[in-house]
Every structure is written in structure tokens, then in C-alpha cells.
Legacy VTK file of the C-alpha trace (Angstrom):
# vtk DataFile Version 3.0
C-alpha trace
ASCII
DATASET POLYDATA
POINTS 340 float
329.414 190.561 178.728
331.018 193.588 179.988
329.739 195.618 182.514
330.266 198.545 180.739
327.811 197.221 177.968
325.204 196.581 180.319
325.133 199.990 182.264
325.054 201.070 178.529
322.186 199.428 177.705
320.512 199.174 181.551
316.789 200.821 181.924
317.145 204.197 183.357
321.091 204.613 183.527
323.281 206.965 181.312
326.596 205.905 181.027
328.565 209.162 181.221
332.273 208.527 181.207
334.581 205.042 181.847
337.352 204.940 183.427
340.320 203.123 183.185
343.130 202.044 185.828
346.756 200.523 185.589
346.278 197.714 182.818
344.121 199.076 180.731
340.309 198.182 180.570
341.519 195.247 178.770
344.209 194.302 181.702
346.914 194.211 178.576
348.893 197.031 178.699
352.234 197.402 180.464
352.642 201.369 180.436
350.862 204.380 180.822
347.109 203.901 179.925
346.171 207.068 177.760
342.516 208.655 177.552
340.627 207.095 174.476
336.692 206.835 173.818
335.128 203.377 174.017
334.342 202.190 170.461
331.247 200.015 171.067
329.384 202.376 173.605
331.218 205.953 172.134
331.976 207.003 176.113
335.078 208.622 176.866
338.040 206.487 178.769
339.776 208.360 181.377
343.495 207.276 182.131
343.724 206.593 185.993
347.430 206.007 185.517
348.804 208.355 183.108
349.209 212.181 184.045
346.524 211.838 186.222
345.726 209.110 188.772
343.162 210.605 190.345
339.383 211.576 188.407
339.356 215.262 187.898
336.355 217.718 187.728
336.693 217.907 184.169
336.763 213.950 184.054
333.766 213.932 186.143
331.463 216.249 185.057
327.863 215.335 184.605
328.895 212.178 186.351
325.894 211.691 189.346
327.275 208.255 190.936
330.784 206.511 190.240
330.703 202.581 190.046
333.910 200.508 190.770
334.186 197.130 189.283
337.655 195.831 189.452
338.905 192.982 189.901
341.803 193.203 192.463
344.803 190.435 193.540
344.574 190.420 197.320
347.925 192.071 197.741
349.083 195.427 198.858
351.317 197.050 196.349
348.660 195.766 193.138
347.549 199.243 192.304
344.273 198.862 191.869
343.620 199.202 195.562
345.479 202.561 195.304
343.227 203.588 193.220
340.184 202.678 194.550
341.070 205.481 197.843
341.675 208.067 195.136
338.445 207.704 193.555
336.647 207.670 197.012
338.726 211.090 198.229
337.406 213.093 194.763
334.151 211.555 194.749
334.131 212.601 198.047
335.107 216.291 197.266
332.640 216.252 194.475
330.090 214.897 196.267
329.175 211.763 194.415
328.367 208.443 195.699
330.451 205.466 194.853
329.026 202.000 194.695
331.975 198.654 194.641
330.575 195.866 193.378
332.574 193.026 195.195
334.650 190.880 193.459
336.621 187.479 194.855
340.045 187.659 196.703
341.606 185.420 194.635
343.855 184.161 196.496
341.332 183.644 199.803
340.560 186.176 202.462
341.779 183.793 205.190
345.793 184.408 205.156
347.013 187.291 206.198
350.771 187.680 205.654
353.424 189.972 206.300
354.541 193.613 207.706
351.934 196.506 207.647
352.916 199.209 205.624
354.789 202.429 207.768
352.020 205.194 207.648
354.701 207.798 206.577
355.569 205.294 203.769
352.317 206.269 201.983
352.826 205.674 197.990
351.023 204.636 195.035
352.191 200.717 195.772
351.564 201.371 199.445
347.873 202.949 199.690
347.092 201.585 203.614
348.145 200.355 206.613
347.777 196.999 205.490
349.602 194.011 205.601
350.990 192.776 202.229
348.592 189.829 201.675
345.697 191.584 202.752
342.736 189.046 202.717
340.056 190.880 201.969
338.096 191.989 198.631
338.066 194.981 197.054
334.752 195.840 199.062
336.046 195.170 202.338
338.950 197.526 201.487
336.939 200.201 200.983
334.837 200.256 204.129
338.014 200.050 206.180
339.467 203.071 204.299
336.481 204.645 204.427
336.381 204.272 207.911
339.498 204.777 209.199
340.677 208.063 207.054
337.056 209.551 207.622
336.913 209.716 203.958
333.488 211.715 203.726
332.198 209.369 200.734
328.741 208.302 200.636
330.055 204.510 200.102
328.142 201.273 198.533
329.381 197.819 198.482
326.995 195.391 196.886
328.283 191.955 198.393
328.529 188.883 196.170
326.458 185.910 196.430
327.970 182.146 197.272
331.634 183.341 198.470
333.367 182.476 201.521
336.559 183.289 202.550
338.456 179.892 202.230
337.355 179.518 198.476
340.573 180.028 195.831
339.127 181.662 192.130
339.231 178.584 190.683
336.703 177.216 193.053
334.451 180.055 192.340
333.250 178.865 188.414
333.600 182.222 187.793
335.824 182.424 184.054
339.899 183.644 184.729
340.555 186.742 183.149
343.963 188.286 183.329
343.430 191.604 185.665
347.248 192.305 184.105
349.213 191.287 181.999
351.975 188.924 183.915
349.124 187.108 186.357
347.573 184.601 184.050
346.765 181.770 186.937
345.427 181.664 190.913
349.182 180.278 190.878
350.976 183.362 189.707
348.660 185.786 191.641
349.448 183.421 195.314
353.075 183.913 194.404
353.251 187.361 193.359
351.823 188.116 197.181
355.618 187.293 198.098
357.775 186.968 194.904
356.436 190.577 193.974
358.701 192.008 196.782
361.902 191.295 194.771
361.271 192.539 191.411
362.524 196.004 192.098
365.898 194.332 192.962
368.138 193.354 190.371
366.416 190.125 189.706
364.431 188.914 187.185
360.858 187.647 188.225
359.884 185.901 185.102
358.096 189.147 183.334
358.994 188.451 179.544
358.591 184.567 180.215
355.487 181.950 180.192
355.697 181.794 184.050
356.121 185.355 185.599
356.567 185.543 189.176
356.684 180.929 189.342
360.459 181.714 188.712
363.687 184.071 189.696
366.940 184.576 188.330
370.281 186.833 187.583
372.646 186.028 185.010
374.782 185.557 187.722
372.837 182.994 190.190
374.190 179.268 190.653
371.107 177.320 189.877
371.543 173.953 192.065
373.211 175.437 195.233
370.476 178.274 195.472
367.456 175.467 195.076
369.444 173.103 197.208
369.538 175.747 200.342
366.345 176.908 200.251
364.884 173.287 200.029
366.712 172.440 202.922
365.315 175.451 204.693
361.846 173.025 204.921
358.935 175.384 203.960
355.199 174.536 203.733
353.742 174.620 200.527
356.378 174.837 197.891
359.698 173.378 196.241
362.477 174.647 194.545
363.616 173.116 191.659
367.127 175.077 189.601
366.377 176.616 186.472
367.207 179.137 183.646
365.442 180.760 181.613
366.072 184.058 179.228
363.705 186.879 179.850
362.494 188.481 176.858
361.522 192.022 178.549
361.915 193.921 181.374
365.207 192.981 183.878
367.570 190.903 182.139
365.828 190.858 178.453
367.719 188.679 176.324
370.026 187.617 178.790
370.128 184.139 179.131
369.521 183.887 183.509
370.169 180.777 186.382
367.659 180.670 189.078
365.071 178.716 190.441
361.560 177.530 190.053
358.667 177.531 192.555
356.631 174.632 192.604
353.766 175.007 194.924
352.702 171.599 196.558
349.961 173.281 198.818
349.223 176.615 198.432
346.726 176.249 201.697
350.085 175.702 203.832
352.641 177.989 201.295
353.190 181.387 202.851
354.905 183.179 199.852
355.631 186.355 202.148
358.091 184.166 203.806
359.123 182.673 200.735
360.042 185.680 199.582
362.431 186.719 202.990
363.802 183.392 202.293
365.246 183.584 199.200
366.200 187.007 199.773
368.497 185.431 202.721
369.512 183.198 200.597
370.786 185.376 198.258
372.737 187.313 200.638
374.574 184.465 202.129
375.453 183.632 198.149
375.434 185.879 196.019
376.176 189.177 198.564
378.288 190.952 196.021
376.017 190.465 192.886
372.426 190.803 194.609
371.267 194.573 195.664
368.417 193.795 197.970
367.452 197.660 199.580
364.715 198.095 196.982
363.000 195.299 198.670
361.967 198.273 200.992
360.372 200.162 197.821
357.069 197.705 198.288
357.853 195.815 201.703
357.145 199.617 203.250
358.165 198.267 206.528
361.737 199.521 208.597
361.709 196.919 211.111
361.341 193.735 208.642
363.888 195.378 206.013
366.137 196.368 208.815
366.346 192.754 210.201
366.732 191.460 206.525
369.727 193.632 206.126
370.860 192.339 209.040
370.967 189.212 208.428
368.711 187.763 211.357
367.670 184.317 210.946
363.923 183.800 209.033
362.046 183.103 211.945
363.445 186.520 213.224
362.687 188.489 210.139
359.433 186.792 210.055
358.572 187.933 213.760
359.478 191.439 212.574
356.949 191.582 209.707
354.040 189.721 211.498
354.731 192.179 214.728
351.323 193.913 214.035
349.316 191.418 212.889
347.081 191.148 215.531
346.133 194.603 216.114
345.432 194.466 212.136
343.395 191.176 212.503
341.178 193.363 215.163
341.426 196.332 212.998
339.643 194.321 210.177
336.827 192.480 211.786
334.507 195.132 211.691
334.681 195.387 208.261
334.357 191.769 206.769
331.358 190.928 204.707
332.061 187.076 204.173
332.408 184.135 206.495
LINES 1 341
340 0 1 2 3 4 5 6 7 8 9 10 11 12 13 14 15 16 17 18 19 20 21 22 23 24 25 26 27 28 29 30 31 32 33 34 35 36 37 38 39 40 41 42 43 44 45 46 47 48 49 50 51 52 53 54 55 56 57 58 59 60 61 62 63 64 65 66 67 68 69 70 71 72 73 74 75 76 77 78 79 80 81 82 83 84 85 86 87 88 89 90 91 92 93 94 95 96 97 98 99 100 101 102 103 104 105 106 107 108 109 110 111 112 113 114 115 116 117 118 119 120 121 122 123 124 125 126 127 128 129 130 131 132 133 134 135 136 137 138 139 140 141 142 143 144 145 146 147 148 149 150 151 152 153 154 155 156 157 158 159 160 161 162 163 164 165 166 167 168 169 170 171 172 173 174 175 176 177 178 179 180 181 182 183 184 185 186 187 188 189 190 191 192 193 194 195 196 197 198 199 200 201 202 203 204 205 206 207 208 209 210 211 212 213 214 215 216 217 218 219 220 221 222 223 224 225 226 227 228 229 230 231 232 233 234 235 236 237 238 239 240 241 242 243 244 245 246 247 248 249 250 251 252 253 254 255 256 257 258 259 260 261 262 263 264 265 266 267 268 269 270 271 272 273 274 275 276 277 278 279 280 281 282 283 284 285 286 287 288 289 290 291 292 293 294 295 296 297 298 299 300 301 302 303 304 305 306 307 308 309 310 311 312 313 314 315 316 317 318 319 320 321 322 323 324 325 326 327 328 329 330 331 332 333 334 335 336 337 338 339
């Protein structure tokens, strides 16, 4: 059932208005969402990523409390935690109280991995000072934001029942549905934590294939040598296997690519974060005059980890750079967990 049918049909509540973020309420679409009206309840949908990102006072008028129920990824630049601070600022200004109902971090709330976002990096794919694999839900977000901006929001987060922090989704019994459109498993979303940091690079990461974000490639990548060094780099967690594959959207879209697959053999011990620094070092000691890596820096958010990437430090050295804060964060966050 969808939660927008029962608020429709709940004792006492009048559904007012819905509104919809990146994805679509569906978690389908791939471009701007526009503003539509919900066919089986007749409520208006208001785009959240279209013209507008943020609700409006037109979009909430005769709106007396704003409910957030989506389900997020567990990693910084996935918008919908973006969105989540916007709606809290204007409900804030409008005075209305906004209740989260807590959903799983998929991929656990015990890793935390890499570099805490600048502050003066502030974007729509950077919404915190966070690190990029947050581990925390949705509702623990929003009391640390809450918190730490002084956001003046009179803020509810109804906790779930029977979650812990070292349980995956697919522990949870809870039914998979996409929350967009190119993380279809617990698999893709672990990976996209780390892989996610090189698709606005002249890579493909699998978007417009069956495995987005379990692969990357170029057109001009040498499968076997690429797999072969990073599988003699010895991470936890994962193998690399060569590959090709011919993307039919986005980067490279009919363009038949070499690259390699990521097979993860325990994604307890796989740190894709690091994975990620990896292969871009990898690339650079390869493919240097192909492979355009400063984009990296459009989601990693974080001088001292790019700078050390571009220098070409060795991966425990870039990896020292992004984890630099990650104990003040760790402290930062305690206050706010809800789960064990």
C-alpha cells in the first residue's frame, strides 16, 4: 500500500498536497520531475526537482504538518537527503511541523567512509558536513541538521521497530523497491557509496546497462591490465574481473566500452570509498592521457583528498586524507543515533 493512500483514507487526516523529489514518486524517472495531480487520491504533486527544489508558499498552502517518507541510500551526494534540509528550512519559515518516518540505511549505519564534505562546498549533491557513506537513516539526518544549523523546525522522527545498525535491507524482510532508477539491489546501492564518485568523469558507470554502478569502463580502457592491477592492490571485500560492455544511455551510449567488473566477496569487509580512490589511481598510472579525473571533486567535496589524488600519493595516503575527520564526525553523530 502506499502511504499516500493511507493518509488519504486515515481517520481524521486531510491529505492536502504530495510532493515529489528527484525520481519521481514512482523512483522511475531520470529528469526533471514536473508538477502533476495524483490520479487515485486527485491531490496535487509538487516537483521538488524541477524549477523549484524547495516547497513554496503557494505549494504549501493550507498544508498544517509536512510528512517525509523517503526512502534514502546512506550516501551523501543521493539527493534525497538534500532535500530533506530544504523542506525543514521552509517548513521552518512557514511554521509547520515536519514528522520523518524512519526508514532503513540500506547499506548499514555501522561504516562510515570517506572525506567530510568542505562547508563552503555546500551544493545540491553536498547538503552537510558529512562524510560520503554516512551511516545513518534518513531520521538521524535530520536531527543532526536540525541541530547543528539551528534550523527552527518543530521536528518529528517516528523511529522504526526491529532495526539495528549492522542489519543490510535484505535482512530487514522489508520488499526492495527501486528508490531510482539505476539502484535495483543492496549490491548496487553498497557500490554506488564509492563507484558514484566517478561518474561525473569521463567514464561510464554502467547507467544504460543491467548492472549500473557493479561495472566501469571507457572505450578506451585495457580490460585485463586494469583488473590485473587493482587485484593485486589486495582489497577487502571485492574482485575485479575485465569486462566490456556497451552502454545504452548516458556516457558512452552505444559505444561498445572495456573495463572492469566488481564482484563483491564481503561487503561487511568492502570499503567502496576506497575502491573508488583505487581505481581512480589506477587509471592515472594507465590511462593518464585518456581519463579526466577533476570532476571527481564535483561529489568528493573534499580539497585535501582530491588534492592528494591529483597528486598521485599512494592509497593509504589518499585514504588518510579523506578519513582525516572522521573522528570528530563519529563524536559529532552520537548524540543523534536512534538505533543500536
Amino acid at each position: 500500500h502506499r502511504a499516500i493512500d493511507l493518509f488519504a483514507a486515515a481517520p481524521g487526516v486531510r491529505l492536502q498536497a504530495i510532493f515529489s523529489p528527484e525520481h519521481g514518486l514512482a523512483g522511475d524517472a531520470n529528469s526533471d520531475v514536473p508538477n502533476g495531480r495524483d490520479a487515485a487520491t486527485g491531490r496535487p504533486i509538487w516537483s521538488l526537482y524541477g524549477p523549484t527544489r524547495r516547497p513554496t508558499g503557494e505549494m504549501l498552502r493550507g498544508v498544517s504538518m509536512l510528512v517525509f517518507d523517503i526512502q534514502d541510500v546512506g550516501v551523501r551526494y543521493y539527493t534525497y537527503l538534500t532535500t530533506l534540509v530544504y523542506v525543514m528550512e521552509e517548513a521552518a519559515r512557514a511554521n509547520i511541523p515536519v514528522v520523518v518516518l524512519d526508514r532503513p540505511d540500506p547499506i548499514t549505519g555501522r561504516v562510515v567512509e570517506g572525506p567530510l564534505m568542505d562547508p563552503d562546498l555546500q551544493s545540491f549533491t553536498a547538503p552537510y558536513t558529512i562524510p560520503v557513506r554516512t551511516g545513518m537513516t534518513i531520521g538521524e539526518f535530520a536531527r543532526m541538521v536540525a541541530a547543528e544549523r539551528k534550523i527552527p523546525v518543530a521536528l518529528t522522527v517516528v523511529p522504526m521497530e526491529g532495526w539495528d545498525r549492522a542489519r543490510w535491507y535484505d535482512e530487514t524482510g522489508l520488499p526492495w523497491v527501486n528508490p531510482s532508477p539505476n539502484i535495483r539491489s543492496v549490491t548496487q546501492a553498497l557500490l554506488y557509496s564509492g563507484i558514484g564518485l566517478l561518474e561525473a568523469t569521463n567514464l561510464s558507470v554502467g547507467r544504460g546497462t543491467d548492472t549500473p554502478f557493479e561495472v566501469i569502463g571507457a572505450p578506451w580502457i585495457e580490460p585485463v591490465g586494469l583488473a590485473d592491477a587493482l587485484n593485486q592492490v589486495g582489497l577487502a571485500g571485492v574482485r575485479f574481473e575485465p569486462t566490456s560492455f556497451t552502454p545504452t544511455e548516458d556516457q558512452y551510449a552505444g559505444v561498445a566500452c572495456g573495463g572492469v567488473r566488481f564482484r563483491v566477496t564481503d561487503r561487511d569487509a568492502i570499503r567502496p570509498v576506497t575502491v573508488a580512490f583505487a581505481v581512480a589511481r589506477a587509471l592515472r598510472e594507465r590511462h593518464r592521457d585518456q581519463w579526466r579525473p577533476e570532476t571527481i571533486q564535483n561529489l568528493l567535496v573534499n580539497r585535501f583528498a582530491m588534492w592528494a589524488l591529483l597528486r598521485d600519493e599512494t592509497l593509504d595516503r589518499v585514504v588518510t586524507w579523506a578519513e582525516t575527520d572522521r573522528s570528530s564526525f563519529l563524536n559529532r553523530r552520537a548524540s543523534y543515533l536512534i538505533y543500536r
